[in-house]
C-alpha positions as CSV (number, residue, x, y, z in Angstrom):
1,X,4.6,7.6,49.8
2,X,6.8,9.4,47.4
3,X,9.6,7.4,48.1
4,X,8.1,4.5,47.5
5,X,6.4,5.4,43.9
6,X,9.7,6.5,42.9
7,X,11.4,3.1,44.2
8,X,8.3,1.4,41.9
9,X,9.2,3.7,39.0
10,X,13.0,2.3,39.5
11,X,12.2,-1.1,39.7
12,X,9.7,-0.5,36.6
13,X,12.3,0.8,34.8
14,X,14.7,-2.0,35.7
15,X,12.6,-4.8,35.0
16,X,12.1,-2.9,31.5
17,X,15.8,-2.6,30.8
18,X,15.7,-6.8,31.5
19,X,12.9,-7.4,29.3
20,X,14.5,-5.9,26.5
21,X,18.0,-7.2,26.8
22,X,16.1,-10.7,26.9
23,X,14.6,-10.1,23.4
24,X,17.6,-9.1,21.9
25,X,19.5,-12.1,23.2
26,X,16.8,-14.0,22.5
27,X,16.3,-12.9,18.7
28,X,17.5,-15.3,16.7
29,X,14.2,-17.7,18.2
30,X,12.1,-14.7,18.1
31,X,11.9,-13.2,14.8
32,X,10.9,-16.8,13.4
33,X,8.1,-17.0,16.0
34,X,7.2,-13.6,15.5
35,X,7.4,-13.8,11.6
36,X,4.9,-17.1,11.7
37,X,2.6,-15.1,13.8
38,X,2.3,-12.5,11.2
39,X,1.8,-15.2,8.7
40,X,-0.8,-17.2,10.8
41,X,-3.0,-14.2,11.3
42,X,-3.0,-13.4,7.9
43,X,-4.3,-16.7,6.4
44,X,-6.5,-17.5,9.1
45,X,-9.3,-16.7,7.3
46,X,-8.9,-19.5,4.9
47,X,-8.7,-21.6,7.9
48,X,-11.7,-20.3,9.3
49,X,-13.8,-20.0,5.7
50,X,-12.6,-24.1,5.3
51,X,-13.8,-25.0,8.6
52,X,-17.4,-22.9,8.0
53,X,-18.0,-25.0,5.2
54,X,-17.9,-28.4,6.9
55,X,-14.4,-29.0,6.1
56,X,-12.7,-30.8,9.1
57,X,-10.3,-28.3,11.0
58,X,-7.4,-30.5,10.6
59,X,-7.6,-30.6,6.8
60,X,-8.6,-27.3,7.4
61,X,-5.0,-26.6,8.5
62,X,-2.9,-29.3,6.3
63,X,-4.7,-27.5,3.1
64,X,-3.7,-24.1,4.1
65,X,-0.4,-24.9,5.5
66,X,0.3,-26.7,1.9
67,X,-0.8,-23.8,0.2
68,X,1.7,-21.2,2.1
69,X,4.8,-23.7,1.6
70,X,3.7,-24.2,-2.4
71,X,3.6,-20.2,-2.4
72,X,6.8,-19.9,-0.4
73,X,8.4,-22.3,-2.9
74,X,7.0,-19.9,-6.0
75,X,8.3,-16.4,-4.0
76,X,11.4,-17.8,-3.2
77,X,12.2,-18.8,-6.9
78,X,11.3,-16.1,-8.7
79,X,12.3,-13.3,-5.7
80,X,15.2,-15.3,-4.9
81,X,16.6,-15.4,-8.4
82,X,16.3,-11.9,-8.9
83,X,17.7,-11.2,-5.9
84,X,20.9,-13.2,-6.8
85,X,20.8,-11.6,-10.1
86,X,20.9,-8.2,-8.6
87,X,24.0,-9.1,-6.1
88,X,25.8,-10.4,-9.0
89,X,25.6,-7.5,-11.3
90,X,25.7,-5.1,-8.4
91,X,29.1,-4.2,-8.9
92,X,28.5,-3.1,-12.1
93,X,25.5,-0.9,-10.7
94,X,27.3,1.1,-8.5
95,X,30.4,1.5,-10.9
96,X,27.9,2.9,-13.4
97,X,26.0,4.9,-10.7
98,X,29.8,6.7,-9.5
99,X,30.6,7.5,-13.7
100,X,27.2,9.0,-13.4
101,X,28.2,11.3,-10.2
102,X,31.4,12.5,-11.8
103,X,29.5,13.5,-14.8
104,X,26.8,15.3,-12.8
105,X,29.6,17.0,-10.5
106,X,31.5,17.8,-13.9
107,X,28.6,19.2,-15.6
108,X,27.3,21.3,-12.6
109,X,30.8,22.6,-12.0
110,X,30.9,23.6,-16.1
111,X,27.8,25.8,-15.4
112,X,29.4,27.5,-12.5
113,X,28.2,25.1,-9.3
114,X,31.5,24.4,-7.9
115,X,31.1,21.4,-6.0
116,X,33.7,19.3,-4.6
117,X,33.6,15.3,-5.4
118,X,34.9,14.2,-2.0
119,X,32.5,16.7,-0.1
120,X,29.4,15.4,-2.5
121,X,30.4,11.6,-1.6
122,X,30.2,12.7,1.5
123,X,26.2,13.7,1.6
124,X,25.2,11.4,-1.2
125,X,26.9,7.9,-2.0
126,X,24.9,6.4,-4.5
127,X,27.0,3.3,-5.0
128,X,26.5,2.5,-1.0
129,X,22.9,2.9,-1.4
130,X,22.6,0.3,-3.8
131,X,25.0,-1.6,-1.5
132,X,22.5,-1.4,1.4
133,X,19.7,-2.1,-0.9
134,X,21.4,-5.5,-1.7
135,X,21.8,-6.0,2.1
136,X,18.5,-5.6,3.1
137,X,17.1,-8.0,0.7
138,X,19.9,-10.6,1.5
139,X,18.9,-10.4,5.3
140,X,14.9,-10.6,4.5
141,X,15.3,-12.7,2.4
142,X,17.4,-15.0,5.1
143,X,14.9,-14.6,7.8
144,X,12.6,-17.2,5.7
145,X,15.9,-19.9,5.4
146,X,14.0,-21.5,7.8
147,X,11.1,-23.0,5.9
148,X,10.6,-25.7,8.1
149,X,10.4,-23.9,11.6
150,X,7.8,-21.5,10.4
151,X,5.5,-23.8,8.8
152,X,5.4,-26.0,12.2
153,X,5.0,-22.5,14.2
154,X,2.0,-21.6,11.7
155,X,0.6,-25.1,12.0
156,X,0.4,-24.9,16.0
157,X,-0.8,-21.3,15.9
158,X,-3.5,-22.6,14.2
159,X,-4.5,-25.5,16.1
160,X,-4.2,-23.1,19.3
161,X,-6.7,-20.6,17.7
162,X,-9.2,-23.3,17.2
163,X,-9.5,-23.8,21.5
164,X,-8.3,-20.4,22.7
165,X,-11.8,-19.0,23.3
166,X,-12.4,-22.0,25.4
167,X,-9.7,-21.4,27.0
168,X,-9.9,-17.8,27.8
169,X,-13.3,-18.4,29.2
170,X,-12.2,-21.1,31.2
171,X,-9.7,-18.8,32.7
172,X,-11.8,-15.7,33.1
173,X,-15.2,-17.4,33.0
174,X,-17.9,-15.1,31.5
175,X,-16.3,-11.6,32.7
176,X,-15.6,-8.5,30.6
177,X,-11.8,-9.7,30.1
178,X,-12.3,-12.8,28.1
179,X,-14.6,-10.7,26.0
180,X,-11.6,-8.0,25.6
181,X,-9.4,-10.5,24.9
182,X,-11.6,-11.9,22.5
183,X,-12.5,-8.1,20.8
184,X,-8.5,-7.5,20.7
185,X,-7.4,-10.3,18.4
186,X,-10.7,-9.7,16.0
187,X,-9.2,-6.1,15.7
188,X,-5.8,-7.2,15.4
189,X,-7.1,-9.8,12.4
190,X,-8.6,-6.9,10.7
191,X,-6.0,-4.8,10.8
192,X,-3.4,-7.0,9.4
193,X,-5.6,-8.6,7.3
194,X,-6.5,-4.8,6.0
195,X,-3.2,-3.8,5.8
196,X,-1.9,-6.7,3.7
197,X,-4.4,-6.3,1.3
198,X,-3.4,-2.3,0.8
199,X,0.3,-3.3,1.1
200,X,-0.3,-6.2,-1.7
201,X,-2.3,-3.5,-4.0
202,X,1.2,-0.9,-3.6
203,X,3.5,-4.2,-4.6
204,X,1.3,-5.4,-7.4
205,X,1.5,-1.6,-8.7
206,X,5.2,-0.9,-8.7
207,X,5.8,-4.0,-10.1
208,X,3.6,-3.5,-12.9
209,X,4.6,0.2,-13.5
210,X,8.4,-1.2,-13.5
211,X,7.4,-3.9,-16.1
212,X,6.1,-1.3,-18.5
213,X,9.0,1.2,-18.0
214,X,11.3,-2.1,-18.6
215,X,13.3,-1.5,-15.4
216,X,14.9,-5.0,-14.2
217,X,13.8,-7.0,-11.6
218,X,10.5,-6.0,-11.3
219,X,8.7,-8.7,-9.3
220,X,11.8,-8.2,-6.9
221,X,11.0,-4.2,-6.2
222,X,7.1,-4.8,-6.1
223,X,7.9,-7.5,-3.3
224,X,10.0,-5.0,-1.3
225,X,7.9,-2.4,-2.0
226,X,4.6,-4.8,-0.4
227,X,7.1,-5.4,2.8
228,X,8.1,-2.1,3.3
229,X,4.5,-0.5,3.4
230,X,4.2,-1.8,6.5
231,X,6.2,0.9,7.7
232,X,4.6,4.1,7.0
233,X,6.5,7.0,5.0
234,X,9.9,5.7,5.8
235,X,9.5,2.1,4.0
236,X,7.5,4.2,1.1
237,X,11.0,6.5,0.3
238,X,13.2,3.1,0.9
239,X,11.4,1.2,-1.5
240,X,11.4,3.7,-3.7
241,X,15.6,4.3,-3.7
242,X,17.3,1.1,-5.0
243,X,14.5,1.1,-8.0
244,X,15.3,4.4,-9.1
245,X,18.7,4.5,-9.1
246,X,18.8,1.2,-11.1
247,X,16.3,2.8,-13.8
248,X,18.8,5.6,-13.5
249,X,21.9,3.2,-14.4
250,X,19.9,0.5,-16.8
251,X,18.0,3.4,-18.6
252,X,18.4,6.9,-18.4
253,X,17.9,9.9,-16.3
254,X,13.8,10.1,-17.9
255,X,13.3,6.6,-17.0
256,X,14.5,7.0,-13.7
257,X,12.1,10.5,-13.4
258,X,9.3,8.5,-14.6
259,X,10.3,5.4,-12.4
260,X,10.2,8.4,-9.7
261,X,6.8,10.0,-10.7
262,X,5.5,6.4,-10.8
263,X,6.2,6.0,-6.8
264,X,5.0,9.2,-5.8
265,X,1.5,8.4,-7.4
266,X,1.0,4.9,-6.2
267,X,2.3,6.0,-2.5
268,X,-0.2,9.2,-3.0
269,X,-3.5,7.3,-4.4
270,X,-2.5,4.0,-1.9
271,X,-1.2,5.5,1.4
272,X,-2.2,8.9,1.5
273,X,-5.9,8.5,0.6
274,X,-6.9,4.3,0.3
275,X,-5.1,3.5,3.5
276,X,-6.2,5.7,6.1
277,X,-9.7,5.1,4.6
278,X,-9.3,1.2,4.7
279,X,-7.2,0.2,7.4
280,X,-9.0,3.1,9.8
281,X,-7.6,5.9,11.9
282,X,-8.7,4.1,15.2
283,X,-5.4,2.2,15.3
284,X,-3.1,5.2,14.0
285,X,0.1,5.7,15.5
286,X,2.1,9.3,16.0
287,X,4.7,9.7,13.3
288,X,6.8,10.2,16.4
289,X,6.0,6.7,17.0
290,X,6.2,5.2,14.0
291,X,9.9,6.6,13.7
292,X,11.0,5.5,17.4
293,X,9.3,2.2,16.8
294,X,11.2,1.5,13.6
295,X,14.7,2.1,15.6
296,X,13.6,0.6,18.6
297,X,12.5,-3.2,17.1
298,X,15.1,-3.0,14.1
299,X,17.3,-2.1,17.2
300,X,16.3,-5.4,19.3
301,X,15.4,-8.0,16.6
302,X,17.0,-6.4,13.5
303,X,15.6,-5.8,10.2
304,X,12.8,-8.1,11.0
305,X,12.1,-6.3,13.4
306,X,12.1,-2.4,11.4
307,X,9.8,-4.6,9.0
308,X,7.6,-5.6,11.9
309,X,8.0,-2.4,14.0
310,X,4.7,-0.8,13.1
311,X,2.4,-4.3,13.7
312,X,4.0,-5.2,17.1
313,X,3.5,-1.3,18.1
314,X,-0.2,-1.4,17.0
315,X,-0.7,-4.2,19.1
316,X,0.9,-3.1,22.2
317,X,-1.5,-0.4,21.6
318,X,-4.8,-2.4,20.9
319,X,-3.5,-4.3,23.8
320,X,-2.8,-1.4,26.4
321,X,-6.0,0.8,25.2
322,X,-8.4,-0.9,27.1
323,X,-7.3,-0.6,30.5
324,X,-7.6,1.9,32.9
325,X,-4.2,2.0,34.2
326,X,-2.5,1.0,31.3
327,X,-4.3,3.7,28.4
328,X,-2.1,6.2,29.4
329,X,0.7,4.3,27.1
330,X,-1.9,3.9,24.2
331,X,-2.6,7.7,24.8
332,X,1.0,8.2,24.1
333,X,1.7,6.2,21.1
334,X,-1.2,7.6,19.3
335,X,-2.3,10.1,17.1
336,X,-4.0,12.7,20.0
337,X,-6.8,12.7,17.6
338,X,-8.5,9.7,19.4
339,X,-11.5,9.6,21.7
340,X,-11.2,8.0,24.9
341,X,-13.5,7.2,27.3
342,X,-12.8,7.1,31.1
343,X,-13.9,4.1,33.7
């Protein structure tokens, strides 16, 4: 008996090893799919408000589905303008940002810090910060190229959600699982639906704190600071990065302390005290967790998938948590400050 659990382990672990080498060869297909899943969750409730007040569930759809591609249009204007405004002139950033360095290393070394300029570059390279900065917008930016394929993904998602009950009952009939199904994707609606609304409210913020400081580009830092609040602390201090070193370089060392202060109160008031109370502690992951998940998808489906990390391992943990001889994983990827009851 032995034996054989540990041959079942092996071939666990080897069907694992398959599964994932499958999703990163099959990226490219998946991170449109998985982004239009995102996006369908998120506006089915105007779907589902439409088709409560007697509005036919196709027009239901066509109206919402118009509405996403009019404010994908808008985004992609004004974000995508900035965004080639910022590549353009990045040079110039990170030119200014090193003449800055070598003043700092020349001024600490005048009051008796000797520090060396190559051994400084070598902890702290402010110029290839920016760089990544402009990187990571570029490739989010790309993973919505595809207009087309994501608004025909959303528009099927949504005509599935319309007969899925039906279909889940007709597959497990009027047993407990349909009804777990049924309780998981209410959950996983209100969660993302929660979390967007708290991850819009830190975007609409920092853009309007930027405005008033006059930092540049500040519809472009409040949109990458509503992606990155998906992922916990670590998309908090990213967000944060590129728009301080800009306020550093466009207006001064007190602009970029206020530009600084500004992040640390929104981040405070938003994630440390409205988000846990919003979003609930029932779905919380270990910080552990959050960090290994943020390798582990960015790893597999790239920076799509560090933006996604945090919703796909929520829902492998909504998913996992309510059975018997699968809560042991939910267990794991939580907080330990859960209760769980035992069948």
């Amino acid at each position: 008996m032995p034996q054989a659990t540990h041959h079942q382990w092996l071939l666990t672990l080897a069907a694992l090893m398959v599964i994932v080498a499958g999703l990163r060869a099959a990226a490219e297909i998946l991170v449109p799919f998985l982004l239009s899943a995102f996006i369908a969750i998120l506006l089915w409730p105007s779907v589902a408000w439409l088709y409560r007040h007697r509005v036919p569930a196709p027009l239901a759809i066509l109206i919402t589905v118009l509405g996403l591609m009019i404010l994908m249009l808008v985004i992609g204007v004004f974000v995508g303008k900035s965004i080639d405004n910022f590549i353009t002139n990045l040079p110039y950033y990170q030119s200014r940002l090193q003449a800055n360095t070598v003043g700092l290393i020349a001024w600490l070394n005048e009051h008796g810090v000797e520090i060396s300029r190559d051994r400084f570059a070598e902890f702290f390279n402010a110029g290839r910060l920016m760089q990544l900065a402009g990187t990571l917008l570029t490739t989010l930016t790309g993973a919505f190229t595809n207009t087309t394929l994501i608004l025909f993904y959303v528009t099927f998602m949504f005509l599935e959600a319309f007969v899925l009950p039906s279909k889940l009952h007709g597959i497990f009939g009027d047993s407990s699982v349909a009804a777990r199904f049924e309780a998981f994707f209410a959950n996983l609606r209100r969660y993302l639906h929660l979390k967007n609304l708290v991850s819009l409210a830190t975007g609409l913020a920092v853009a309007m704190w930027l405005l008033l400081l006059g930092v540049d580009y500040p519809i472009l830092w409040g949109t990458l600071a509503y992606v990155l609040n998906f992922i916990p602390t670590i998309g908090s201090f990213a967000a944060a990065v590129p728009a301080i070193l800009l306020a550093l370089v466009q207006l001064g060392l007190e602009s970029a302390a206020y530009t600084a202060l500004g992040y640390l109160v929104i981040n405070t008031v938003i994630g440390g005290f409205i988000d846990p109370r919003v979003v609930g502690v029932g779905l919380g992951l270990s910080t552990l967790m959050v960090f290994l998940s943020l390798i582990f998808w960015g790893w597999v489906l790239g920076p799509v998938g560090m933006f996604l990390s945090v919703p796909i391992t929520v829902i492998l943990k909504m998913f996992v948590e309510d059975h018997p001889r699968t809560r042991w994983i939910a267990i794991l990827l939580g907080t330990g400050k859960e209760s769980w009851r035992k069948d």
